[in-house]
C-alpha positions in Angstrom: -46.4 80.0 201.5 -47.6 81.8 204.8 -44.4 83.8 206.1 -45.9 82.9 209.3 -46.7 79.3 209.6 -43.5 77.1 210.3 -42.6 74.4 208.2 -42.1 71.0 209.3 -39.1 69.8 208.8 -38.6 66.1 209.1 -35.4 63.4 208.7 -36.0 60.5 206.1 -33.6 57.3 205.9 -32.6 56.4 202.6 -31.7 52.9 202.7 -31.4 51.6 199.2 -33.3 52.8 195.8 -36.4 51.1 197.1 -37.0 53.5 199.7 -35.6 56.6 197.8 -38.7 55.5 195.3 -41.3 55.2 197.9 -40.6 58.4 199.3 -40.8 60.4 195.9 -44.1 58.3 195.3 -45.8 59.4 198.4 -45.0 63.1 198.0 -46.5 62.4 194.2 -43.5 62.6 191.9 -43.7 62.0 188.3 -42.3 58.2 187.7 -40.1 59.2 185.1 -38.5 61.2 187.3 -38.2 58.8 189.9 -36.5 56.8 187.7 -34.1 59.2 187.3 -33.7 60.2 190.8 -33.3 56.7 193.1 -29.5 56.5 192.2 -29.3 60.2 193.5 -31.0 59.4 196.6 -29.2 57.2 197.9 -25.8 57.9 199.9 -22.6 54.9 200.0 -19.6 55.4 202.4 -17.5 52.5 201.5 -14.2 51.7 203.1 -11.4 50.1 200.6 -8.1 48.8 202.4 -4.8 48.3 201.8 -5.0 50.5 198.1 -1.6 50.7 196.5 -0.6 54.7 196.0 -1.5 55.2 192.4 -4.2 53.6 192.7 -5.9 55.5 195.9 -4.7 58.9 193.9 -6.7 58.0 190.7 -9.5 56.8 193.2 -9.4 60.6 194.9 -9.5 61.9 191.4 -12.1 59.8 190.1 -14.4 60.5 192.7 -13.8 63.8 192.9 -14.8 64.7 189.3 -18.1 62.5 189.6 -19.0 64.8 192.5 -17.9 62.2 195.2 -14.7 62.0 197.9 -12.6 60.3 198.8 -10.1 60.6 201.4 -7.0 59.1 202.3 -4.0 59.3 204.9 -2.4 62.2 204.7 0.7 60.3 203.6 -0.7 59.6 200.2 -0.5 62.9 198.7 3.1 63.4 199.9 3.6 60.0 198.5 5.6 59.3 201.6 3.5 56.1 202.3 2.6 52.5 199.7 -1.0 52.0 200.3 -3.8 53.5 202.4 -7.3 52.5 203.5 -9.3 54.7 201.1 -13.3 55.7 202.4 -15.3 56.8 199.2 -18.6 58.7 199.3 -20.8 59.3 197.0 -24.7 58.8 195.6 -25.6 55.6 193.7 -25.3 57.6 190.8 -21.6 58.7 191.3 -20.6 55.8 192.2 -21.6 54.4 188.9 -20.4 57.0 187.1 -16.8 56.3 188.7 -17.1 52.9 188.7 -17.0 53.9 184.5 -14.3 55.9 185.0 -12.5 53.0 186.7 -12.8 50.3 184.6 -10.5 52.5 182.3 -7.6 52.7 184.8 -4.3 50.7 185.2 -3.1 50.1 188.8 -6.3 47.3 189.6 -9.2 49.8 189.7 -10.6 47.8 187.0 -10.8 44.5 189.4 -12.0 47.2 192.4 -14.7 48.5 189.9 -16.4 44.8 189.3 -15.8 44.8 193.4 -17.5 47.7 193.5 -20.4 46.7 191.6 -21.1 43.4 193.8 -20.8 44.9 197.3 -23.0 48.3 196.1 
């Protein structure tokens, strides 16, 4: 690269797996690796409400060790409140991966998991 010529640097919207593969095609990446890619890609911020305690710590933990967030009131790790609206963020691909790790948990995550699935 010419360390004087300025690269262009643009913004691209990443809807849905569909448009995380057309990108990727159009700058000529392999198609296995777009397969493997797309869930990447793709960004969710989905807002839970009303999560029982245990469950939205499990969530924070969950989605923290797939490489995801979540965050919640203030009051739920002083355990000072019952439930809390919980937003989760993550790439397709960590969200599946915690949606895994979910369907392994007590406290309904399980029935949030199937939830999950549907609304992603």
């Amino acid at each position: 690269m010419d360390v004087d010529k300025r690269l262009v640097i643009e913004r691209v919207k990443i809807d849905d797996t569909l448009d995380a593969e057309r990108e990727m095609e159009l700058i000529g990446a392999d198609s296995r690796g777009i397969a493997i890619m797309r869930d990447k890609a793709v960004f969710r911020v989905v807002k839970v409400h009303d999560v029982p305690l245990r469950a939205a710590n499990l969530l924070k933990q969950i989605f923290l060790s797939k490489g995801g967030e979540a965050a919640v009131s203030r009051g739920t790790a002083a355990m000072t409140v019952e439930q809390t609206d919980v937003l989760l963020m993550g790439t397709i691909a960590i969200y599946r991966a915690s949606i895994d790790s979910m369907r392994e948990q007590p406290f309904g995550l399980r029935a949030l998991a199937d939830e999950l699935v549907n609304f992603l």
